[in-house]
C-alpha positions in Angstrom: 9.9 -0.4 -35.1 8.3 -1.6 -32.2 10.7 0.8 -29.6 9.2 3.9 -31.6 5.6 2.4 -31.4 6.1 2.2 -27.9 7.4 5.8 -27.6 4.4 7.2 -29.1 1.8 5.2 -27.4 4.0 6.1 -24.0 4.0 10.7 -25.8 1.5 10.7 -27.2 -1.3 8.4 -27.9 -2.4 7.7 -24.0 -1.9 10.9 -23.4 -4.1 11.8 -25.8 -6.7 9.4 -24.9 -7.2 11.1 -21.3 -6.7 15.0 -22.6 -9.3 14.7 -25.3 -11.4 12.3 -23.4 -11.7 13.9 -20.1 -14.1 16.7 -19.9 -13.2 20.1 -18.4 -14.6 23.2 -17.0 -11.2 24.5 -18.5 -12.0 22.8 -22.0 -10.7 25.4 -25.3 -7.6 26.4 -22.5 -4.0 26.0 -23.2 -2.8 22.1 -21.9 -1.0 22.7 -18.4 2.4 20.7 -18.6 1.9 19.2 -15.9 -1.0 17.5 -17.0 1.1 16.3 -20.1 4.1 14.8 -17.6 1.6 13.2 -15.4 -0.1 12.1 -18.0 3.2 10.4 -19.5 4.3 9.1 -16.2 1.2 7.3 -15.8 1.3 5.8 -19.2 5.1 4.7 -18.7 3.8 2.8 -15.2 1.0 1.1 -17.0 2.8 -0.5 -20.4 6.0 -1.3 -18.0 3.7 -3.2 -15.3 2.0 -5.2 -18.4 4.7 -5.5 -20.3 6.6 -7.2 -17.1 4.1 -9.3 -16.9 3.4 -10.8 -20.3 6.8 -10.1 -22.1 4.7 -9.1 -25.2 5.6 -5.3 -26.4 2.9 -5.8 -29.0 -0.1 -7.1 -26.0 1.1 -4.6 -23.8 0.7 -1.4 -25.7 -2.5 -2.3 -26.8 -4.1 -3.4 -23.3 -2.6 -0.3 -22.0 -4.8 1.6 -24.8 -8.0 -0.2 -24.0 -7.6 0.4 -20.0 -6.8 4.2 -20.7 -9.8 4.6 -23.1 -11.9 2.2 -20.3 -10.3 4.3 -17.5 -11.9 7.4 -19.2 -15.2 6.1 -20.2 -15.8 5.2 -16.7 -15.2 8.2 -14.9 -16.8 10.2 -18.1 -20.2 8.1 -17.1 -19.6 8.8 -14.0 -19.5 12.4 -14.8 -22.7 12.6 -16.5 -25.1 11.0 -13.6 -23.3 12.3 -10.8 -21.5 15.3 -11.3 -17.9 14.1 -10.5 -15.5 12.2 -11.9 -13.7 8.9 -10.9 -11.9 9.4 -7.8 -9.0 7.2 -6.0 -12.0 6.6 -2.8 -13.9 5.1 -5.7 -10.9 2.0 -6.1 -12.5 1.2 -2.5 -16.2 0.8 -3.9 -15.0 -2.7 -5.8 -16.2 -4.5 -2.4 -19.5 -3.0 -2.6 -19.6 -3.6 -6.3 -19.1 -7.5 -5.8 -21.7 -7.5 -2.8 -24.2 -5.1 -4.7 -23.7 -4.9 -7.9 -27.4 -3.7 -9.1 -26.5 -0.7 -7.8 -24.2 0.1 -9.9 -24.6 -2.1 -13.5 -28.2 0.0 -13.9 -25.8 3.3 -14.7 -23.5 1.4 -17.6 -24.6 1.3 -20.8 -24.7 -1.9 -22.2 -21.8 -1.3 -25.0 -19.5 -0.1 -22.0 -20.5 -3.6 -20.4 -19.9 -5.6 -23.4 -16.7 -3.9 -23.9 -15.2 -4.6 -20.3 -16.6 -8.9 -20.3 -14.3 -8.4 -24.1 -11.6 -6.6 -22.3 -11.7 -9.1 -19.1 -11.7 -11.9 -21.4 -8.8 -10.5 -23.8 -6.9 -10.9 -20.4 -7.5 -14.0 -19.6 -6.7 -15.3 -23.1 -3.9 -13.2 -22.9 -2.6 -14.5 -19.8 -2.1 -18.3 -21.6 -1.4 -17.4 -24.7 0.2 -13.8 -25.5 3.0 -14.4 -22.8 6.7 -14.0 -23.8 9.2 -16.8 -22.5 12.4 -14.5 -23.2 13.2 -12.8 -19.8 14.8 -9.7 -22.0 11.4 -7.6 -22.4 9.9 -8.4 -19.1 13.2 -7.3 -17.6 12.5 -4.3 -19.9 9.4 -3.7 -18.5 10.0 -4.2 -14.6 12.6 -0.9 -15.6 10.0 1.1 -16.9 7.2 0.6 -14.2 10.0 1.3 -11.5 10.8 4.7 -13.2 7.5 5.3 -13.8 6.5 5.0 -10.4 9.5 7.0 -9.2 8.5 9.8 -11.1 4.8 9.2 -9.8 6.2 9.3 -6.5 8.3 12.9 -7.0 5.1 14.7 -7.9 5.1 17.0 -4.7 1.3 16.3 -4.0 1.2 18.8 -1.0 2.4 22.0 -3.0 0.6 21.1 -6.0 -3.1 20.2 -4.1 -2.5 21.9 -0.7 -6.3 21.5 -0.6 -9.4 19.7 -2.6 -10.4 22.1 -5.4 -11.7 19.2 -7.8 -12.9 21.2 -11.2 -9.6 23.2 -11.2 -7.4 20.1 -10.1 -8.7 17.9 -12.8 -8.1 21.0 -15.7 -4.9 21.6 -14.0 -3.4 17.9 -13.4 -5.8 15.5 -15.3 -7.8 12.5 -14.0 -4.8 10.3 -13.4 -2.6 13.0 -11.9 -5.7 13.8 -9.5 -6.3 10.3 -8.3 -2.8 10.2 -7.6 -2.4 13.1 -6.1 -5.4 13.1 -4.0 -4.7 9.6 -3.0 -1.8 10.6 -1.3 -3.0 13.8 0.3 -5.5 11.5 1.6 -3.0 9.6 3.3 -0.9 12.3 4.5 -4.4 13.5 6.6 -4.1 13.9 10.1 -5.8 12.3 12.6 -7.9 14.6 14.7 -7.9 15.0 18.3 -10.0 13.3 19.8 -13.0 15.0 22.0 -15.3 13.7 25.3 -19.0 12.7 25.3 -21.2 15.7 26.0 -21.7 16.7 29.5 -25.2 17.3 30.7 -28.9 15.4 31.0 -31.5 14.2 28.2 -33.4 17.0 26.9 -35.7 14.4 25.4 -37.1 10.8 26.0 -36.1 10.0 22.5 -34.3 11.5 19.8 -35.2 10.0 16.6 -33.2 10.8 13.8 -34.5 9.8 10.0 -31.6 9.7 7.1 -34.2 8.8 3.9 -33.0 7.5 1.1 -33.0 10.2 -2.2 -35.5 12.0 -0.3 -36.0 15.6 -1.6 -38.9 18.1 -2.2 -40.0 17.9 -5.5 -41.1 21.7 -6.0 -37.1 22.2 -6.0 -36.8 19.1 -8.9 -37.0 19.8 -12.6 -40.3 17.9 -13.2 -41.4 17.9 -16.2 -44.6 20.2 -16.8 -46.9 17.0 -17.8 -46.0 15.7 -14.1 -48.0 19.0 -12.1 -47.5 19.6 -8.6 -46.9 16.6 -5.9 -48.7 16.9 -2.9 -46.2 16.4 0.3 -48.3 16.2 3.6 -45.8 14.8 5.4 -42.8 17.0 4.8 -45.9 20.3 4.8 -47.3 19.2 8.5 -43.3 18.6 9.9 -42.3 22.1 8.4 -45.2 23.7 10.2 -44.7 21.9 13.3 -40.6 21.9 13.1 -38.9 23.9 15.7 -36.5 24.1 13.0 -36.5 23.7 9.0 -35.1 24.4 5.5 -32.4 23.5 2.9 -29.7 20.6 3.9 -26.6 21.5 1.4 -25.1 18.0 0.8 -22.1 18.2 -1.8 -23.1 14.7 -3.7 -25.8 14.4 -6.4 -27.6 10.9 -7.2 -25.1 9.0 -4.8 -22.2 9.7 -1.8 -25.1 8.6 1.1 -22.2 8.1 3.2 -20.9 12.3 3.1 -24.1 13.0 4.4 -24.7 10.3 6.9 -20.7 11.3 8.4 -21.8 14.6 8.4 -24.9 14.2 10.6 -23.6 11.7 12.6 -19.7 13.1 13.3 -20.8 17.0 12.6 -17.1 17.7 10.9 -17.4 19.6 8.0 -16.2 18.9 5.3 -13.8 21.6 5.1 -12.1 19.9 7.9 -12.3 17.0 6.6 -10.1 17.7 3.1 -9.1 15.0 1.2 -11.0 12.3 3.8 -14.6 14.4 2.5 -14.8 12.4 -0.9 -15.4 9.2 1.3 -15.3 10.1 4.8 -16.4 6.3 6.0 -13.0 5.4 4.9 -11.4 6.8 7.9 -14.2 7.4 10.5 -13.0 4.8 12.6 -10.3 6.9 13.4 -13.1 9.7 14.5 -15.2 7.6 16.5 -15.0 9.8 19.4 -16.7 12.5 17.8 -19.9 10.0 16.6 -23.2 11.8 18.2 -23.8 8.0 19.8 -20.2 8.2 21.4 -20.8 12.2 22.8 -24.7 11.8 23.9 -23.6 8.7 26.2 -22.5 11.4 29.0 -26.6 12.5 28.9 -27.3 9.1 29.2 -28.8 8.2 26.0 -28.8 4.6 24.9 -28.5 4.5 20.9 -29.8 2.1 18.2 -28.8 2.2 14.5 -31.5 0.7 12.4 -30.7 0.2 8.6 -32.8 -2.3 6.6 -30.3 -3.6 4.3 -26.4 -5.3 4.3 -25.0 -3.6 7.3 -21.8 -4.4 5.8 -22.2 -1.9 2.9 -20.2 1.2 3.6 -18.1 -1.3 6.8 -21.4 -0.3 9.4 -21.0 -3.3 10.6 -17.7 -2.4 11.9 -18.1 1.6 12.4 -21.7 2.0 13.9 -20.4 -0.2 16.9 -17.3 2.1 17.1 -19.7 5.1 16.8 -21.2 3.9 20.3 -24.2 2.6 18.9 -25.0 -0.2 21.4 -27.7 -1.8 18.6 -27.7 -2.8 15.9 -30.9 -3.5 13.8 -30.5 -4.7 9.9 -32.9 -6.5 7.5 -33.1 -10.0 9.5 -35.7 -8.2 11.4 -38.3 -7.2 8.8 -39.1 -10.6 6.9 -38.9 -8.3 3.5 -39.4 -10.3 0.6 -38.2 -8.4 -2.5 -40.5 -7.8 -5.5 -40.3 -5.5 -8.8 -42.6 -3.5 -7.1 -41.3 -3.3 -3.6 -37.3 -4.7 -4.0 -36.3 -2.7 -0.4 -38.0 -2.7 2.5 -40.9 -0.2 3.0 -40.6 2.9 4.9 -44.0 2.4 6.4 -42.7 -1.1 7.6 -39.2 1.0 8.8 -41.4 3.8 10.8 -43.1 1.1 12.5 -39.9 -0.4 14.1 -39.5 2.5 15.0 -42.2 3.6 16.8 -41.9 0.5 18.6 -38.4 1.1 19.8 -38.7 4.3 21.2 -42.1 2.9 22.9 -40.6 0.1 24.5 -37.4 2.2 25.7 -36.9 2.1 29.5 -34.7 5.3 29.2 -33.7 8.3 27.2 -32.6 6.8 23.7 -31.2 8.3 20.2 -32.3 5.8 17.3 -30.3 6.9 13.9 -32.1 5.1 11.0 -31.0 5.3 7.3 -33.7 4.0 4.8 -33.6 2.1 1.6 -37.0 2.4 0.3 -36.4 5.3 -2.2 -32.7 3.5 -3.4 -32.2 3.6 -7.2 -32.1 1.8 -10.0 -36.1 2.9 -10.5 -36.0 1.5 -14.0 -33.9 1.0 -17.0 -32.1 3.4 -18.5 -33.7 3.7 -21.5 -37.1 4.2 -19.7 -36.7 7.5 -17.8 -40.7 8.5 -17.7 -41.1 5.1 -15.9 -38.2 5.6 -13.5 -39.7 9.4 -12.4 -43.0 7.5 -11.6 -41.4 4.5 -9.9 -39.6 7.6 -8.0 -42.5 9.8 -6.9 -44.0 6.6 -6.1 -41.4 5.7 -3.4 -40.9 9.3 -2.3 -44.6 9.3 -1.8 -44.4 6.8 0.7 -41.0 8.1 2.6 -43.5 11.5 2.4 -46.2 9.0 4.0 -44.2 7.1 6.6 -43.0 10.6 8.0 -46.4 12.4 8.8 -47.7 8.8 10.4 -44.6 8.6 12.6 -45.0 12.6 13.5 -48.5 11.4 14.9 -47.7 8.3 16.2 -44.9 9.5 18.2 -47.2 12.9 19.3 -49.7 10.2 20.7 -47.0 8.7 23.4 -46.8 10.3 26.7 -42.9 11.4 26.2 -40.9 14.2 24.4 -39.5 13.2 21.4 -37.3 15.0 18.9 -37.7 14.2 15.5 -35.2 14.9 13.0 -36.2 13.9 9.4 -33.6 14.9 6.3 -32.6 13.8 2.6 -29.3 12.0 1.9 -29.2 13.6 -1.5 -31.1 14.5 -4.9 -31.8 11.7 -7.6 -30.2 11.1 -10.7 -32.6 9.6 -13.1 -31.1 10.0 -16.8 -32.8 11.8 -19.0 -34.8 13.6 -15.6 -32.6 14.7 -13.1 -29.1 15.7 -14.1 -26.1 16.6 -12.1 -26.6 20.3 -11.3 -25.6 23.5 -8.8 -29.1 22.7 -6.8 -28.0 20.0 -4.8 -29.7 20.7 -1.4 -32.0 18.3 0.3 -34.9 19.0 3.0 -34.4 18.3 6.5 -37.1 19.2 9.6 -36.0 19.3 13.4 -39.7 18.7 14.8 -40.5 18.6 19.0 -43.0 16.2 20.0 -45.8 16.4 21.1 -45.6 19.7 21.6 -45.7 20.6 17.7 -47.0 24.1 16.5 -50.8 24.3 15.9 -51.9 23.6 12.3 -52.5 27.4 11.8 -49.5 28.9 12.8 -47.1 29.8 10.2 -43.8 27.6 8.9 -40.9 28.6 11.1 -38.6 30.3 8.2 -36.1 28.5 6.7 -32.1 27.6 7.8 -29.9 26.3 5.5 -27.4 24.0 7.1 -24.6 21.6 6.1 -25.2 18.1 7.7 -22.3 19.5 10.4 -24.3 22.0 10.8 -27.3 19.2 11.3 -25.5 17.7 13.6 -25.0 20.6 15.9 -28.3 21.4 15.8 -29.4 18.4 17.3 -27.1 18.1 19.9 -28.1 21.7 20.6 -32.0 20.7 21.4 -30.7 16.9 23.0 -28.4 17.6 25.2 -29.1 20.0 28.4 -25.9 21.6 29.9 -24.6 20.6 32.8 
């Protein structure tokens, strides 16, 4: 009895689980077989491995069960606030979880979170009293994960997803078959060549370059109609003034700060990139050379990171040093103390340091600073008309901190470039879904000589943040 009950949880009820579960754009089409075999391989691997461990056919095949229907939940969630589902970069975000974990726990709902502490705890229980002294079914089970991970390993990943095309992969092979597949496409990447700092002299004095935190223009949001308009002087005076402006197409929606920041900072796209695009922090260390700190050190520009939060989040402790950043400038030096009203520190108090580093800088310098003011959760869940306003409120003041830094820097006798854009659109529940319209703002603006107040906006250039970044090195860097 128990063989057969295995057989069908291994046929047909996991299977089951993650084809009914998971949400396609291919939903109402015929099942693709390989999404069935996949989906069977994967289900072999996971009772095997637990019932190796705990000897118990009967704990096995129901812990199996409750991590597929977990396994889908999750990446469902995911799904529905940021347009994607689970991925295997996401296995890497446990770290930050541990470190951070308020910025994550806001987007579970509280029955998911009960059901994982149950889960957790069935485990531990599990683990004392649920496990089988008779070495027969372990044996059993060491078989069975072997041969499931043979087969896992025969999937040829390379003809099946020569290249990332998420929506149809995850129709085609389902979510376990593309987290292993794209796992090990990932690590199949090459390693690029590498390429030599810039050749050529400082355009500028400084070049200060702004990576704000959810920062987008709200005439492009879905407000709702009781909201009206929001008045934006700050991003309306750098447009006018910009020697350059328009729409920054960034791929991630609510979160992925990181694409954008690699992007701007190692101008690869992320059609080069492949597989490495999900999370392209992951391996940036092995692209260091092509860092804009690392090629604007043959101008001669010094360069500063400044990031008012854990520099380890996302390894910059690590990675900005390899990017050539000779500085490195993290929350120690603001004296924040966190409050429901404030719980990052300010822009305004981020535009100041600023200011004073490119004031007190003996020689040409590039200062990259990524913001936290504006960083999510803005309220509870269940309170989305609180969380817009605790939004537009923060916005308001990344809106703020940009026109006094525009003047500020106009009022010292040097030429700055200013280069101000959006890491990505919010996701609020029950506001600001995952949608097509992902793009962010972003303003290239030379100081002091800025265009008169009267003078028309310069018309608008969409760009990638590759694009970003060759833009700026465009305007910093005069050839040799």
């Amino acid at each position: 009895m128990m063989f057969f009950l295995s057989v069908a949880c291994i046929l047909i009820v996991m299977p089951f689980i993650e084809l009914a579960g998971i949400r396609t754009g291919g939903s109402g089409k015929a099942i693709p077989p390989r999404r069935v075999y996949i989906d069977i391989l994967c289900a072999l691997f996971t009772v095997g491995l637990l019932l190796a461990l705990t000897g118990n056919p009967v704990v096995s095949l129901l812990v199996a069960v409750l991590f597929e229907v977990i396994f889908v939940s999750v990446s469902n969630i995911k799904y529905k606030i940021l347009g994607e589902p689970l991925l295997f970069s996401d296995l890497f975000v446990a770290r930050s979880f541990l470190q951070h974990p308020k910025f994550y726990l806001f987007s579970i709902p509280w029955y998911a979170r009960v059901f994982v502490v149950v889960f957790l705890l069935f485990l531990v229980v599990g683990a004392f009293f649920f496990v089988v002294p008779d070495i027969r079914p372990h044996l059993v089970g060491i078989a069975m994960t072997v041969l499931g991970l043979l087969g896992i390993h025969a999937l040829p990943a390379a003809r099946w997803v020569p290249t990332p095309a998420l929506e149809q992969d995850l129709q085609r092979f389902g979510l376990p078959g593309i987290t292993f597949l794209y796992w090990r496409q990932w690590k199949a990447s090459p390693i690029p060549p590498a390429v030599p700092p810039l050749p050529g002299s400082a355009a500028y004095d400084a070049v200060v370059v702004i990576q704000c935190e959810s920062f987008a223009d709200p005439a492009c949001l879905p407000l709702p109609a009781s909201v009206g308009p929001v008045a934006m002087p700050g991003l309306t005076q750098a447009r006018r003034w910009a020697v350059q402006q328009g729409e920054l197409q960034v791929s991630g929606f609510g979160a992925y700060t990181m694409r954008s920041e690699y992007g701007v900072l190692y101008g690869r796209t992320e059609a080069e990139l492949g597989f490495r695009a999900f999370d392209p922090f992951l391996t940036a260390m092995q692209e260091s050379s092509y860092a804009l700190p690392n090629r604007l050190k043959g101008a001669g520009y010094e360069s500063v990171f400044v990031h008012p939060h854990d520099i380890r989040f996302y390894n910059r402790n690590l990675l900005m040093p390899a990017c050539g950043f000779g500085r490195m400038i993290g929350p120690e030096a603001y004296g924040h103390t966190a409050s429901a009203d404030m719980p990052y520190v300010s822009d305004m108090a981020l535009g100041k340091s600023i200011e004073t580093l490119v004031r007190s800088a003996s020689g040409p310098i590039m200062v990259h600073a990524v913001t936290m003011e504006n960083h999510g959760p803005w309220a509870a869940s269940s309170q989305p008309a609180q969380g817009l306003a605790n939004y537009l409120r923060h916005l308001g003041n990344s809106d703020r901190m940009l026109l006094d830094l525009m003047h500020a820097l106009s009022g010292m006798d040097r030429n700055i470039l200013l280069v101000f854009y959006g890491d990505h659109r919010p996701s609020i529940p029950g506001v600001f879904t995952p949608g097509a319209a992902r793009d962010v703002p972003y303003v290239a603006v030379s100081l002091p000589a800025g265009r008169p107040d009267d003078q028309a906006t310069s018309p608008p250039v969409a760009l990638s943040p590759a694009g970003l970044h060759a833009l700026i090195v465009q305007l910093a860097v005069k050839p040799a």
